[in-house]
HTML snippet that shows the backbone in 3Dmol.js (N, CA, C, O; Angstrom):
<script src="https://3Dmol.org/build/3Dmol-min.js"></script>
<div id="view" style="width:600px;height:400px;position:relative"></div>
<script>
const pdb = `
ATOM      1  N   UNK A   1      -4.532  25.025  53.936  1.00  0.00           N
ATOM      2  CA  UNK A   1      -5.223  25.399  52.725  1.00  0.00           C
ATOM      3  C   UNK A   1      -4.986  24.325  51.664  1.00  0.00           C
ATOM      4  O   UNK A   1      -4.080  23.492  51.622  1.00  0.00           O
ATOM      5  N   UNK A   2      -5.756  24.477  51.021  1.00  0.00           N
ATOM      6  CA  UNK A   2      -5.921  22.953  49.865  1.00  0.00           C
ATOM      7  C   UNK A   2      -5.506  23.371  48.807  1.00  0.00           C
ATOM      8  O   UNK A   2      -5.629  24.581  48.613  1.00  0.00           O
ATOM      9  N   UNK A   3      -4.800  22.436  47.634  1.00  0.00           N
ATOM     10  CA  UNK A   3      -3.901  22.953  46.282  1.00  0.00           C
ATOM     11  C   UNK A   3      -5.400  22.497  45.673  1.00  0.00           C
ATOM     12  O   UNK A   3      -6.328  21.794  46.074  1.00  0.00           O
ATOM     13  N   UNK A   4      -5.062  23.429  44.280  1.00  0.00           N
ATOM     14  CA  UNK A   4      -5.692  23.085  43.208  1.00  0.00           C
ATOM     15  C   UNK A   4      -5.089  21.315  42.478  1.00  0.00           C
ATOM     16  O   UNK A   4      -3.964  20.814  42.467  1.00  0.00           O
ATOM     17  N   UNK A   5      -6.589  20.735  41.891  1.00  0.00           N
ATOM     18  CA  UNK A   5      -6.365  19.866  41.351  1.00  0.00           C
ATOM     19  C   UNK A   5      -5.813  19.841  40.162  1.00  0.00           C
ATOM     20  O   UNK A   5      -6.575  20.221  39.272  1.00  0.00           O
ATOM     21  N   UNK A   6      -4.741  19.524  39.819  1.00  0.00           N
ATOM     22  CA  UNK A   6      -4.410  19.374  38.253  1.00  0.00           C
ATOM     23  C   UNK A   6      -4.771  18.407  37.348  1.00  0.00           C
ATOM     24  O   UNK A   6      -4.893  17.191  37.489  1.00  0.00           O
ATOM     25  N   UNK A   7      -4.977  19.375  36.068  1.00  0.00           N
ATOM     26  CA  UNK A   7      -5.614  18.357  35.049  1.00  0.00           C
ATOM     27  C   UNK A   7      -4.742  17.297  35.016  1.00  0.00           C
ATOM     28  O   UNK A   7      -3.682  17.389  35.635  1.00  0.00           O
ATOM     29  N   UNK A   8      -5.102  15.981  34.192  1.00  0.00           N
ATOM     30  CA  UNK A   8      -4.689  15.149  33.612  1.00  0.00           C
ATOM     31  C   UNK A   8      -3.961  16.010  31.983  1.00  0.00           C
ATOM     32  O   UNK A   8      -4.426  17.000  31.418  1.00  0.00           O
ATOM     33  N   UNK A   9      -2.867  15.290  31.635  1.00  0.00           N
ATOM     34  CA  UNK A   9      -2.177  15.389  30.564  1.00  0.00           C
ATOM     35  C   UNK A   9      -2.965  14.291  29.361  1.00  0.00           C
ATOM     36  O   UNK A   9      -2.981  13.061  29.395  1.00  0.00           O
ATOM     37  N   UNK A  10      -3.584  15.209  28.331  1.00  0.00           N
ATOM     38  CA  UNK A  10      -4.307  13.497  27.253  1.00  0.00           C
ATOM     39  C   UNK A  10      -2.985  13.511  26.566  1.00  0.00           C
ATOM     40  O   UNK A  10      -2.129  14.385  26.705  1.00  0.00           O
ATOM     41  N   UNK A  11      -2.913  12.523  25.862  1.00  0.00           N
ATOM     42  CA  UNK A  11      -1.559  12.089  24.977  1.00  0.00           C
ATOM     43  C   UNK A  11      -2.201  11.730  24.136  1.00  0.00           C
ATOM     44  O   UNK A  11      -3.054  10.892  24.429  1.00  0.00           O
ATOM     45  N   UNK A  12      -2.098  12.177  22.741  1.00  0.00           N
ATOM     46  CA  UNK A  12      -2.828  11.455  21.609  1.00  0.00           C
ATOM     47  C   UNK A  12      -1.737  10.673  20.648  1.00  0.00           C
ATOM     48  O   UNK A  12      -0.820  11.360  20.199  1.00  0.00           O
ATOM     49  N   UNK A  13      -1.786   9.360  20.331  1.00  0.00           N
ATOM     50  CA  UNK A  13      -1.435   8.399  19.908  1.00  0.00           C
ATOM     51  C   UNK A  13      -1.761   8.413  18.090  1.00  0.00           C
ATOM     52  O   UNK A  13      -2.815   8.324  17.460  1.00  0.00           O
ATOM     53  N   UNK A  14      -0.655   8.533  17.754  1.00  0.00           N
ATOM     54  CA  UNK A  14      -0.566   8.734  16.162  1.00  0.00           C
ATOM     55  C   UNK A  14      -1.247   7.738  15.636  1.00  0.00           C
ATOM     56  O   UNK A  14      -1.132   6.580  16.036  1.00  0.00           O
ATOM     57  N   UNK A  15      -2.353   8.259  14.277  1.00  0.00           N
ATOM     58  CA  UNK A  15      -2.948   6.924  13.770  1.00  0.00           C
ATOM     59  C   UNK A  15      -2.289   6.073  12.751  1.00  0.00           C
ATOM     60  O   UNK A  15      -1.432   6.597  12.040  1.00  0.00           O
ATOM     61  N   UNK A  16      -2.483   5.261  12.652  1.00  0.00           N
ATOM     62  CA  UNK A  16      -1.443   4.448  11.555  1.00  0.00           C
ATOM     63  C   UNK A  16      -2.010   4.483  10.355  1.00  0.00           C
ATOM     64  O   UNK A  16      -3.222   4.458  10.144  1.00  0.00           O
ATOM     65  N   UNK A  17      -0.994   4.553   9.405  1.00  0.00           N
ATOM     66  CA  UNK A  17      -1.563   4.950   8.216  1.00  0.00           C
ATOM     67  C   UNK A  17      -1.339   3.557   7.474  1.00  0.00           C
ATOM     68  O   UNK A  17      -0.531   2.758   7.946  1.00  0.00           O
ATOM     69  N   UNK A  18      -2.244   3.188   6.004  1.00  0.00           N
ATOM     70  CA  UNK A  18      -2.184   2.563   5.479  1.00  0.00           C
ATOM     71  C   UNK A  18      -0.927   3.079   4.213  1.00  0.00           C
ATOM     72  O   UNK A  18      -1.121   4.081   3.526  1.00  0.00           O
ATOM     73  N   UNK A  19       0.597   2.034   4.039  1.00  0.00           N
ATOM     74  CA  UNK A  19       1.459   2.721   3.301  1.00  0.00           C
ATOM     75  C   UNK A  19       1.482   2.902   1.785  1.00  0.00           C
ATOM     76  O   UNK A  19       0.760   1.982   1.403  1.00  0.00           O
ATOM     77  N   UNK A  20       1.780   3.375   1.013  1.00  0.00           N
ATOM     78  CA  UNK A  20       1.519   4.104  -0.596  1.00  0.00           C
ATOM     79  C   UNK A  20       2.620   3.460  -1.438  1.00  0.00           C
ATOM     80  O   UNK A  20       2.573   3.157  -2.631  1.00  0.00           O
ATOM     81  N   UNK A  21       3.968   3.266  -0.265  1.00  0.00           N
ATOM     82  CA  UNK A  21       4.971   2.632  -1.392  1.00  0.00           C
ATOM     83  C   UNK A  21       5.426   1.388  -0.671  1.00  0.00           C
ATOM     84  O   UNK A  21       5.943   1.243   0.437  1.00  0.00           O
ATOM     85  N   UNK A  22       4.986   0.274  -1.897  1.00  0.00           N
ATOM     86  CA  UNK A  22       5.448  -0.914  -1.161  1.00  0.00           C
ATOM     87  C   UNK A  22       6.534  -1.771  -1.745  1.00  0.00           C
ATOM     88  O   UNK A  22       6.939  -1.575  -2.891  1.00  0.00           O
ATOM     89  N   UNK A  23       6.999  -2.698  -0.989  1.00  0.00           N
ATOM     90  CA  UNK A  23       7.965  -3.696  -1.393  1.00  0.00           C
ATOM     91  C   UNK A  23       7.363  -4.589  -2.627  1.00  0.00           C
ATOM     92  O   UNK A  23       6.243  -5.076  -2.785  1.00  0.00           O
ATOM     93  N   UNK A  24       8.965  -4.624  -3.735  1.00  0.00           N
ATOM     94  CA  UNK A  24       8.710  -5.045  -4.875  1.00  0.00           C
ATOM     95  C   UNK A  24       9.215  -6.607  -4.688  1.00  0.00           C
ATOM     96  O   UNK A  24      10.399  -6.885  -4.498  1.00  0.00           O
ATOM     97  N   UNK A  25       8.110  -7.637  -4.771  1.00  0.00           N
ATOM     98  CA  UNK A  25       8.695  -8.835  -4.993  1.00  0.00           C
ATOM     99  C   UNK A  25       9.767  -9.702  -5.893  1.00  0.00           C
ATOM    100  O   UNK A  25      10.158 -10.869  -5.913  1.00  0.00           O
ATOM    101  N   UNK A  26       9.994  -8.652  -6.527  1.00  0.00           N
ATOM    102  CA  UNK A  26      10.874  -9.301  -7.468  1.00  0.00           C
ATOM    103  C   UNK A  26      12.700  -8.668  -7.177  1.00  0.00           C
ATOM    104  O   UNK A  26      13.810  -9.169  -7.000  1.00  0.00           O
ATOM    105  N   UNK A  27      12.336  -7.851  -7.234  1.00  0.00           N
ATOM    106  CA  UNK A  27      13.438  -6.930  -6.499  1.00  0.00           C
ATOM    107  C   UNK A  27      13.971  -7.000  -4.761  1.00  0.00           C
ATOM    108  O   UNK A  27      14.974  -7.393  -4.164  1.00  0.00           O
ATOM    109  N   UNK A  28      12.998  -6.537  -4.495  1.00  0.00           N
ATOM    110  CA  UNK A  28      12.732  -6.594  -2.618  1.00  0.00           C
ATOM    111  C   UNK A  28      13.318  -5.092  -2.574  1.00  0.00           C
ATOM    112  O   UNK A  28      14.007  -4.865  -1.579  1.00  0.00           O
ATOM    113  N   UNK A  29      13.177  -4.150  -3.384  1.00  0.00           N
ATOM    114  CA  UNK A  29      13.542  -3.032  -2.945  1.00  0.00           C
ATOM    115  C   UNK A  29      11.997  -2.076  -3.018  1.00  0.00           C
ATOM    116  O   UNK A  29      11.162  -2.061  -3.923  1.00  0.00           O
ATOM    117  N   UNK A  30      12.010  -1.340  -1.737  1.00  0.00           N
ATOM    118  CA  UNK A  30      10.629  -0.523  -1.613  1.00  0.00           C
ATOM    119  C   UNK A  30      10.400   0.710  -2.254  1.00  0.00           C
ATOM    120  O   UNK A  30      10.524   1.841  -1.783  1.00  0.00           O
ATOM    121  N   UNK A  31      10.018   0.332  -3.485  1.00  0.00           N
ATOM    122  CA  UNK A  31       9.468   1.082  -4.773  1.00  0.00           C
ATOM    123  C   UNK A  31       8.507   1.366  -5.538  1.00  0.00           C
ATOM    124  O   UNK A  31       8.403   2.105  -6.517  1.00  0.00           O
ATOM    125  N   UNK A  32       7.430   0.334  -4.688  1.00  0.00           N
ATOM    126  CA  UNK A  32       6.686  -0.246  -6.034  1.00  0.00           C
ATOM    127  C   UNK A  32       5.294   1.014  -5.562  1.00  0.00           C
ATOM    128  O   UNK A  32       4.917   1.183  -4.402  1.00  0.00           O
ATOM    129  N   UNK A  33       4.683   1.825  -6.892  1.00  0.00           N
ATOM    130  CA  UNK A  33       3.894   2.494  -6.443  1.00  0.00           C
ATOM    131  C   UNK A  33       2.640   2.013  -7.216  1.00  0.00           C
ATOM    132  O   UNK A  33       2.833   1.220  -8.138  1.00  0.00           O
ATOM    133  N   UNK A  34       1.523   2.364  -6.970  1.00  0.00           N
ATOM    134  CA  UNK A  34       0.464   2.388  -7.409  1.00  0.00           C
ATOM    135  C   UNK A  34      -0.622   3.528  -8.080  1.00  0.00           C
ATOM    136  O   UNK A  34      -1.376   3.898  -7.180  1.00  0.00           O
ATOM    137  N   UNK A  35      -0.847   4.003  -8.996  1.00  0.00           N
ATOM    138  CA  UNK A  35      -1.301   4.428  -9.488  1.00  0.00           C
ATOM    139  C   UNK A  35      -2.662   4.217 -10.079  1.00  0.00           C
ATOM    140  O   UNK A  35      -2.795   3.338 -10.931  1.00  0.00           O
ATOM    141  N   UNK A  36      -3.946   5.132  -9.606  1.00  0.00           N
ATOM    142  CA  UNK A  36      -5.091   4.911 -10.245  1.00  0.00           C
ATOM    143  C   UNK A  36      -5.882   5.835 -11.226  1.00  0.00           C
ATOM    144  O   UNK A  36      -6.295   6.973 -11.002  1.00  0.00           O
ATOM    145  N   UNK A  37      -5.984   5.191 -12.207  1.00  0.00           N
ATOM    146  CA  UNK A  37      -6.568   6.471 -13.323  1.00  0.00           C
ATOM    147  C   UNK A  37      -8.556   6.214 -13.680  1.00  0.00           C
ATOM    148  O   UNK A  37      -9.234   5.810 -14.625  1.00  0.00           O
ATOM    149  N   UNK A  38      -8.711   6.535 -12.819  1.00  0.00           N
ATOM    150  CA  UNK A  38     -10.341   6.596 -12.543  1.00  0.00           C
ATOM    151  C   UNK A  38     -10.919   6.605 -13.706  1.00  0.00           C
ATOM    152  O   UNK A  38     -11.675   5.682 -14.011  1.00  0.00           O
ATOM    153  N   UNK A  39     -10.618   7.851 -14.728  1.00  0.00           N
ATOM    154  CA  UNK A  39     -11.142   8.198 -15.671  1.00  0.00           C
ATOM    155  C   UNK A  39     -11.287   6.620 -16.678  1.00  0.00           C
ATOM    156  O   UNK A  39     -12.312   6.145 -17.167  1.00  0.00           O
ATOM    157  N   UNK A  40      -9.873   6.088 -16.741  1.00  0.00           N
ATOM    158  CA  UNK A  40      -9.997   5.152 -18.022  1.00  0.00           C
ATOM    159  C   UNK A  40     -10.280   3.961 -17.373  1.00  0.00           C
ATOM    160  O   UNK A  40     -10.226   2.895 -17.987  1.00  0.00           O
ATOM    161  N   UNK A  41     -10.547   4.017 -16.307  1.00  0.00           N
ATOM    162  CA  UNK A  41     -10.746   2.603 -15.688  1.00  0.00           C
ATOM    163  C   UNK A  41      -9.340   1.541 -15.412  1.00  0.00           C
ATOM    164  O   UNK A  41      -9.478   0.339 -15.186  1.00  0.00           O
ATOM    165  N   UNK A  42      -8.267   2.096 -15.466  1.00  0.00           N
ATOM    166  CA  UNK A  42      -7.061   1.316 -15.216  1.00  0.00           C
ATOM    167  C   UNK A  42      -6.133   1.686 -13.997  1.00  0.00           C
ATOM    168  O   UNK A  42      -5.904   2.826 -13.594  1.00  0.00           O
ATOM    169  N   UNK A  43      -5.587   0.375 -13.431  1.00  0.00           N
ATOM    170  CA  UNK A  43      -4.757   0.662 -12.101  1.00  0.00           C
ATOM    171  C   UNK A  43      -3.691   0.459 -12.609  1.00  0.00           C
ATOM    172  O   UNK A  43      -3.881  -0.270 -13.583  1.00  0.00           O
ATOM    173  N   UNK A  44      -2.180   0.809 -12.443  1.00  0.00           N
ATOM    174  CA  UNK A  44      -0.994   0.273 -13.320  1.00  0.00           C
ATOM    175  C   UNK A  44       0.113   0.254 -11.410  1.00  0.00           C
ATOM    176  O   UNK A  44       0.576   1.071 -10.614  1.00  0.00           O
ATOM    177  N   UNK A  45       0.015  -1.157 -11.573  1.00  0.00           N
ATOM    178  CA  UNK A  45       1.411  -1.557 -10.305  1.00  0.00           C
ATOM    179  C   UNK A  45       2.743  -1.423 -10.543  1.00  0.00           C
ATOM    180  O   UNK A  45       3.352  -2.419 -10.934  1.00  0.00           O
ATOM    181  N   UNK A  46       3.397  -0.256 -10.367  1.00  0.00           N
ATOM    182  CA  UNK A  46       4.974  -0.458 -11.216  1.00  0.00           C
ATOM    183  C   UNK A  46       5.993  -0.279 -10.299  1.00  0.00           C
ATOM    184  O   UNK A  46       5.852   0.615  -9.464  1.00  0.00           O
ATOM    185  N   UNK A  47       7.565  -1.350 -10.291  1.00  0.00           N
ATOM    186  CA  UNK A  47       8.392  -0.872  -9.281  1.00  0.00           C
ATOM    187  C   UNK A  47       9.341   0.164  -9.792  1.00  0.00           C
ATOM    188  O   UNK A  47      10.000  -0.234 -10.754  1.00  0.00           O
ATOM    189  N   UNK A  48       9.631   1.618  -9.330  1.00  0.00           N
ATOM    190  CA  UNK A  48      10.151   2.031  -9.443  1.00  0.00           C
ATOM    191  C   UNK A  48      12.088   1.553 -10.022  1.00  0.00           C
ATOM    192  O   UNK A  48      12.837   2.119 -10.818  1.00  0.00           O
ATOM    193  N   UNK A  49      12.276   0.307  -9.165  1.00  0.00           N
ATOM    194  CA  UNK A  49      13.697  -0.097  -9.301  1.00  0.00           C
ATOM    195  C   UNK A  49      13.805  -0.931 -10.710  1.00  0.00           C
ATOM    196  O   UNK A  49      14.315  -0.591 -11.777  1.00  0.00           O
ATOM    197  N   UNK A  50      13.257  -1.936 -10.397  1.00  0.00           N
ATOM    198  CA  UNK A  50      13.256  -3.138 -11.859  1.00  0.00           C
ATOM    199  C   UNK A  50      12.636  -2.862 -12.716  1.00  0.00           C
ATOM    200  O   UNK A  50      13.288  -3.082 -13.737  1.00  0.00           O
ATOM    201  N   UNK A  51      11.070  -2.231 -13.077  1.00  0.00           N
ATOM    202  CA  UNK A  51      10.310  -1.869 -13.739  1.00  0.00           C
ATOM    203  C   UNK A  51       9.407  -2.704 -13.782  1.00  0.00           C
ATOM    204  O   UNK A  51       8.578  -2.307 -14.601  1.00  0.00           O
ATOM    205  N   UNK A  52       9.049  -3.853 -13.250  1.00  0.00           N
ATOM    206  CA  UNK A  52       8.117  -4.264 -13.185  1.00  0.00           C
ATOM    207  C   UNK A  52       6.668  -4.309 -12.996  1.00  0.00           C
ATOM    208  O   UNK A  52       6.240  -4.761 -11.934  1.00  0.00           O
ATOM    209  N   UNK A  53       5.810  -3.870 -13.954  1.00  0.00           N
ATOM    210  CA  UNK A  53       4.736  -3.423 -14.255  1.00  0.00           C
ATOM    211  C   UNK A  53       3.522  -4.679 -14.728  1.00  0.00           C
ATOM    212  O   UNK A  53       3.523  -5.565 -15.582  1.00  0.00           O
ATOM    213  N   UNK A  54       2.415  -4.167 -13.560  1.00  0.00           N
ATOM    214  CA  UNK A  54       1.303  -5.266 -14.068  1.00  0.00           C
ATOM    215  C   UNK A  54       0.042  -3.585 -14.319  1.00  0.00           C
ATOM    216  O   UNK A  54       0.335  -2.400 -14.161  1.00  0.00           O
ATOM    217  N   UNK A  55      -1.119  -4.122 -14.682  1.00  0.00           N
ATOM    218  CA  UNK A  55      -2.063  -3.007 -15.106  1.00  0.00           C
ATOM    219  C   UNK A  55      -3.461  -3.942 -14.207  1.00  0.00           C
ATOM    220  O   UNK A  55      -3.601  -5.157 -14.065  1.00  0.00           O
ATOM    221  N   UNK A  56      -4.284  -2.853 -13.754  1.00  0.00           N
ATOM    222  CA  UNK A  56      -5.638  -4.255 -13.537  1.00  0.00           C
ATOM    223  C   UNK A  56      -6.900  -3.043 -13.960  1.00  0.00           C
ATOM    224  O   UNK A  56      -6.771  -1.824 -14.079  1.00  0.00           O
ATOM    225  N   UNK A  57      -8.406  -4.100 -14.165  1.00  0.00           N
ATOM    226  CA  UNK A  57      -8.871  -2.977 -14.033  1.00  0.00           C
ATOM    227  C   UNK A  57      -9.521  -2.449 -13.377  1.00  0.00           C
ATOM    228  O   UNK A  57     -10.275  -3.273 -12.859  1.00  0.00           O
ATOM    229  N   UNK A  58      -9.815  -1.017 -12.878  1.00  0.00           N
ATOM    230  CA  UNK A  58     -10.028  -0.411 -11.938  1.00  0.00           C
ATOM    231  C   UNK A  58     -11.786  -0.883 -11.395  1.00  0.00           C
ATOM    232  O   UNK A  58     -12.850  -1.201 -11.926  1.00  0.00           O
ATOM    233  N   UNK A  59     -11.358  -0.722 -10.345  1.00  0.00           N
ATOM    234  CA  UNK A  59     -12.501  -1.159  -8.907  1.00  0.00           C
ATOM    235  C   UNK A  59     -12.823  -0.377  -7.978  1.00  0.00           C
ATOM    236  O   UNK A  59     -11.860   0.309  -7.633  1.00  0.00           O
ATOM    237  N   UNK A  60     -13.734  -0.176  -7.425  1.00  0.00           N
ATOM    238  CA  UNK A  60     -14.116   1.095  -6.716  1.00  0.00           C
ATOM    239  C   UNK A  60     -14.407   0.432  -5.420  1.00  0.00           C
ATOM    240  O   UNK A  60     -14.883   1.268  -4.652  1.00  0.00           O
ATOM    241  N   UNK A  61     -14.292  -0.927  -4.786  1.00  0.00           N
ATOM    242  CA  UNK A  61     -14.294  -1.181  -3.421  1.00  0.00           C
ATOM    243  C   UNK A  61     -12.909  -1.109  -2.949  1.00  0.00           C
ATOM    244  O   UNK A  61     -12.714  -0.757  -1.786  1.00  0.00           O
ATOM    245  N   UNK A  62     -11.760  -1.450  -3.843  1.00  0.00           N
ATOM    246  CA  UNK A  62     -10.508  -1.893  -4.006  1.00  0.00           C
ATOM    247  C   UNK A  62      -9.789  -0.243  -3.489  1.00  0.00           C
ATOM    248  O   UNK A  62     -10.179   0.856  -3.883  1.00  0.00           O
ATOM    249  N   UNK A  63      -8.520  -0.556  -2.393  1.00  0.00           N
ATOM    250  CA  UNK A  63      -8.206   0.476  -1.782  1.00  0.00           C
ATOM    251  C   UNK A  63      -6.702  -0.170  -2.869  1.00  0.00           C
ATOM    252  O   UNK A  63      -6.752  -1.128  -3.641  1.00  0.00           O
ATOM    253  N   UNK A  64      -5.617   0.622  -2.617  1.00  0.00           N
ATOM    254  CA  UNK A  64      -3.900   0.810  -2.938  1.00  0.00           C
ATOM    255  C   UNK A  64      -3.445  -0.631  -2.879  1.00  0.00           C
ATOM    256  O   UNK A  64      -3.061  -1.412  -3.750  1.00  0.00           O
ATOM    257  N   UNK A  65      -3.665  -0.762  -1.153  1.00  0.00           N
ATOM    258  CA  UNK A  65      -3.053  -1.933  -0.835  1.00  0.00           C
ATOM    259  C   UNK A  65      -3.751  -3.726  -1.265  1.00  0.00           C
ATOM    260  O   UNK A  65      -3.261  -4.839  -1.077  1.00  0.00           O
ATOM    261  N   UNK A  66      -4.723  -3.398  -1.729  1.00  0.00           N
ATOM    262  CA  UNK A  66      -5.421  -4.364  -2.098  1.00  0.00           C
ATOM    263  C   UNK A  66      -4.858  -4.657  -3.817  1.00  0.00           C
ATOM    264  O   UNK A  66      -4.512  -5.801  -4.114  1.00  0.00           O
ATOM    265  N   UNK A  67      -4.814  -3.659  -4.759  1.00  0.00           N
ATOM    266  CA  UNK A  67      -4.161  -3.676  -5.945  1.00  0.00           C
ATOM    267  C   UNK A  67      -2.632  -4.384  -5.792  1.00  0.00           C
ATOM    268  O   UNK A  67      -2.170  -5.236  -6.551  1.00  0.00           O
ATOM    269  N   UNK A  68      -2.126  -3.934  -4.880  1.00  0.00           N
ATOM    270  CA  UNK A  68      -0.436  -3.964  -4.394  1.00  0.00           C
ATOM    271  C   UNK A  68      -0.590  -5.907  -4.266  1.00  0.00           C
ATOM    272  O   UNK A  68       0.145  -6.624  -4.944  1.00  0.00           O
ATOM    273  N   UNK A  69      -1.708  -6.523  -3.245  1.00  0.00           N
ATOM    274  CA  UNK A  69      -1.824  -8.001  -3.192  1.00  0.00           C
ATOM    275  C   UNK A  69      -2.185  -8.622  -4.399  1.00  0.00           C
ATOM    276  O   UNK A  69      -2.085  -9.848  -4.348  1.00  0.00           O
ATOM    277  N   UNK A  70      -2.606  -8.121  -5.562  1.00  0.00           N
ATOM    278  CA  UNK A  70      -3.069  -8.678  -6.744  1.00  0.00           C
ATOM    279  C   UNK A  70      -1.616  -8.562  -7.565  1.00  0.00           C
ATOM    280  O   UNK A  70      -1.183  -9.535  -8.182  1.00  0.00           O
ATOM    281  N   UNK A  71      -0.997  -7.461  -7.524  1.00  0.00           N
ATOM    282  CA  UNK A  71       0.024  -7.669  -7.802  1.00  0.00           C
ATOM    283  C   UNK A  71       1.375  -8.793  -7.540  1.00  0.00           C
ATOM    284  O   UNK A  71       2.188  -9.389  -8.246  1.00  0.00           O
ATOM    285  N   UNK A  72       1.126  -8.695  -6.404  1.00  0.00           N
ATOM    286  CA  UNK A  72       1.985  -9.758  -5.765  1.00  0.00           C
ATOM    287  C   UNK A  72       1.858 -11.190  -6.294  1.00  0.00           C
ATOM    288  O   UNK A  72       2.743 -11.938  -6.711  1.00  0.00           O
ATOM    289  N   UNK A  73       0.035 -11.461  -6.128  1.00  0.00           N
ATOM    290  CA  UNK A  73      -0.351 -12.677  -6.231  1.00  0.00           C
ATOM    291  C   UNK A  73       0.038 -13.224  -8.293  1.00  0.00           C
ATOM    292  O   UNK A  73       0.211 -14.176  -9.055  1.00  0.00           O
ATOM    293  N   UNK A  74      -0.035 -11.795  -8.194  1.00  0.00           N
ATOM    294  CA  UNK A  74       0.156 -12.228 -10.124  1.00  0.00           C
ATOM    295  C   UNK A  74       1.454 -12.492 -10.488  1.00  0.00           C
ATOM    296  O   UNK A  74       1.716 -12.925 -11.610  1.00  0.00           O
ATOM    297  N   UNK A  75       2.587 -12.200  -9.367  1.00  0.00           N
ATOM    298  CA  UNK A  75       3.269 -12.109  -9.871  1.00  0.00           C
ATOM    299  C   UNK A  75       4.529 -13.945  -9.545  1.00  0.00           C
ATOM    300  O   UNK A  75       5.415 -14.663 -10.009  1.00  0.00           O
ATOM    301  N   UNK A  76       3.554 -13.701  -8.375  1.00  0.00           N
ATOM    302  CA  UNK A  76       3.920 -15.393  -7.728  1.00  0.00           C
ATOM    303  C   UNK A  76       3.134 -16.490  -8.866  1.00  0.00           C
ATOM    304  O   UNK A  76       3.847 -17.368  -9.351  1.00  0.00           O
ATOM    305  N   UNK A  77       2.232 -16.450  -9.119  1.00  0.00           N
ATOM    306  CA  UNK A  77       1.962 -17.449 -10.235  1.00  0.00           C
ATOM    307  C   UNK A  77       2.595 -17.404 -10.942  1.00  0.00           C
ATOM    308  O   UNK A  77       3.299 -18.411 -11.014  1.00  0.00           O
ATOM    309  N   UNK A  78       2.932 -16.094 -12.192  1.00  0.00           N
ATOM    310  CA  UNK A  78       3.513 -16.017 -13.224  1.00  0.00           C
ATOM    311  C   UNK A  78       5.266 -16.942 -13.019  1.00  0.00           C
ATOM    312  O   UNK A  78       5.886 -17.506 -13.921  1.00  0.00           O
ATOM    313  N   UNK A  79       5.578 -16.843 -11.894  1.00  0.00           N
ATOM    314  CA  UNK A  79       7.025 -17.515 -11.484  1.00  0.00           C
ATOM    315  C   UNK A  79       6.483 -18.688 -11.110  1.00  0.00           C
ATOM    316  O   UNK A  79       7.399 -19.383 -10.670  1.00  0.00           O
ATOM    317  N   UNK A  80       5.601 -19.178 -11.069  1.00  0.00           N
ATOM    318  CA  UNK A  80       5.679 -20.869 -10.468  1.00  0.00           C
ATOM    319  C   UNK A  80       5.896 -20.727  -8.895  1.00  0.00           C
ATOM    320  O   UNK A  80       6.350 -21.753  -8.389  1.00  0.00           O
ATOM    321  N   UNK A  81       5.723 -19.933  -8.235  1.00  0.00           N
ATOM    322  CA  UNK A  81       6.509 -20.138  -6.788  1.00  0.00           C
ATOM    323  C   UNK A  81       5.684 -20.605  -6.106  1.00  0.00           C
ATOM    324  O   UNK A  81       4.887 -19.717  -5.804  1.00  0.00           O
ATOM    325  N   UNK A  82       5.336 -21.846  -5.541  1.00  0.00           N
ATOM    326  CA  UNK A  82       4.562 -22.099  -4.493  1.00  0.00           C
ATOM    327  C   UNK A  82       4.806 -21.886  -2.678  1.00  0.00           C
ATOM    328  O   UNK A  82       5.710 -22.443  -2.056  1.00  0.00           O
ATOM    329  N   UNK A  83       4.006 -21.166  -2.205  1.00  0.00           N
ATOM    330  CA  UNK A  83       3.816 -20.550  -0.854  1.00  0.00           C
ATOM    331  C   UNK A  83       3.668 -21.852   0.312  1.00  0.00           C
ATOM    332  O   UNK A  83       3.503 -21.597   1.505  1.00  0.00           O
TER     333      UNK A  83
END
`;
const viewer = $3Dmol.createViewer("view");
viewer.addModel(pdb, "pdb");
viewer.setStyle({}, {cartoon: {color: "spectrum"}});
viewer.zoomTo();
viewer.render();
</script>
């Protein structure tokens, strides 16, 4: 007599998320959050640890992590640091 076939097991594979709190360049401690205030049109980048705060203004193609690279990039000029 013949066994039943058993299903296959699916395994679903966690999606990766894009992250909310990122590393503060000035610090290097992972703090820095982002905040968007739609209404007034302003994004404000601040690290929780040092306080380091830039503001931009708000953009509607522009996701978290894209504000978070403007930050960065503003913040490497403002120091002279060449990459």
């Amino acid at each position: 007599m013949g066994r039943r076939k058993s299903r296959r097991k699916i395994r679903l594979r966690p999606k990766k998320k894009i992250p909310s709190v990122f590393q503060c360049p000035r610090c290097g401690v992972t703090a820095v959050s982002v905040s968007i205030d739609r209404k007034n049109g302003v994004v404000a980048v601040t690290c929780g640890a040092c306080k380091l705060r830039y503001t931009f203004e708000y953009q509607e193609i522009y996701q978290p992590v894209d504000y978070y690279g403007k930050f960065v990039d503003a913040f490497v000029e403002e120091m002279g640091i060449s990459v």
